[in-house]
N, C-alpha and C positions, 0 to 999 in steps of 0.2 A: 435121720432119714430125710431128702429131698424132696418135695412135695412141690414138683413143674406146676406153674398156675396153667389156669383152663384154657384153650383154644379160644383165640377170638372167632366168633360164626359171623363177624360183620367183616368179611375180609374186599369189600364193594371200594370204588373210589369214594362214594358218597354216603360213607359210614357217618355214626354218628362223632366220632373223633375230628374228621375232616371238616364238617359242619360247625360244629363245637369251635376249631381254631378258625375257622372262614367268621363267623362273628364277632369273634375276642379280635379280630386284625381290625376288622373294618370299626369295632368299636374305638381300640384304639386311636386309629386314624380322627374319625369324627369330635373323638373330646380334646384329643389331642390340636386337631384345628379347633374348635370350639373355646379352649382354654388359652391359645394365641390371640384368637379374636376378642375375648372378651378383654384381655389382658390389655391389648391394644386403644378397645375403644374406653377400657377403664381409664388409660394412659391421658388418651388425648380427653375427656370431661377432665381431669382432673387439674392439666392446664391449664384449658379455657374455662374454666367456672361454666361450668355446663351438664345435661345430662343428669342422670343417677346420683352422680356425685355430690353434685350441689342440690342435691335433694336430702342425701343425706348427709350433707354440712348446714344446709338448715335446720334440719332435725336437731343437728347435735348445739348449734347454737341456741334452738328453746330449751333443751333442758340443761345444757352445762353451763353453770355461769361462766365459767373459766374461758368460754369461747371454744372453739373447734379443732380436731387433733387429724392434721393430715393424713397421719398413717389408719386413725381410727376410719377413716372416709375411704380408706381405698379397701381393708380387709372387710369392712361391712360391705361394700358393694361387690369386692369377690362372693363373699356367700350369697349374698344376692342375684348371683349371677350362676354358682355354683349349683346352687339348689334345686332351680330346674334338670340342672342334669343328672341329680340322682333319681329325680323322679321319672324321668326318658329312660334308666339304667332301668329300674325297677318294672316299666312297663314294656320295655323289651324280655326281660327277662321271662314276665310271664307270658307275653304272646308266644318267644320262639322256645319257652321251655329249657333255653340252655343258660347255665349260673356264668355270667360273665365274672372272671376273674382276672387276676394278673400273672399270665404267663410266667415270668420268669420266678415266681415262687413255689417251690418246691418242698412239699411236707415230707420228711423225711421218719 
């Protein structure tokens, strides 16, 4: 037997659906330039001995005796850089009440 699901009663342009995708875009958009930018400025400290980076390549030069691991210097300072933006993700979330996720996943 067919059992049609219920009527949507938000049938409004400014339903909670249209809401809901109007902040998953604009999310996207902002980490999405946020993750170019950091990437960037990770870029250039890392050639100039500069910045973050050489913050945490001193780091790693007091505790490793081995000396310093380029690639260790650049994923430390993404999380570094990362980090904040789960915490802007988590504090939008609960201001506008909507779960930002990744649109193109589909639970099936």
């Amino acid at each position: 037997m067919y059992n049609p699901p219920p009527p949507n009663p938000q049938n409004s342009q400014e339903g909670p659906d249209s809401r809901t995708e109007k902040i998953n875009t604009i999310w996207k958009i902002i980490t999405l330039l946020y993750v170019m930018g950091s990437l960037g400025l990770i870029m250039y400290w890392e050639f100039n001995d500069s910045g973050l980076c050489m913050v945490v390549r001193e780091w790693q030069a007091a505790i490793i005796d081995d000396g310093y691991y380029p690639a260790l210097d650049i994923m430390l300072t993404l999380v570094m850089f990362l980090l904040p933006l789960f915490v802007v993700k988590i504090i939008v979330e609960r201001v506008t009440g909507v779960k930002i996720k990744n649109p193109n996943y589909k639970r099936q």
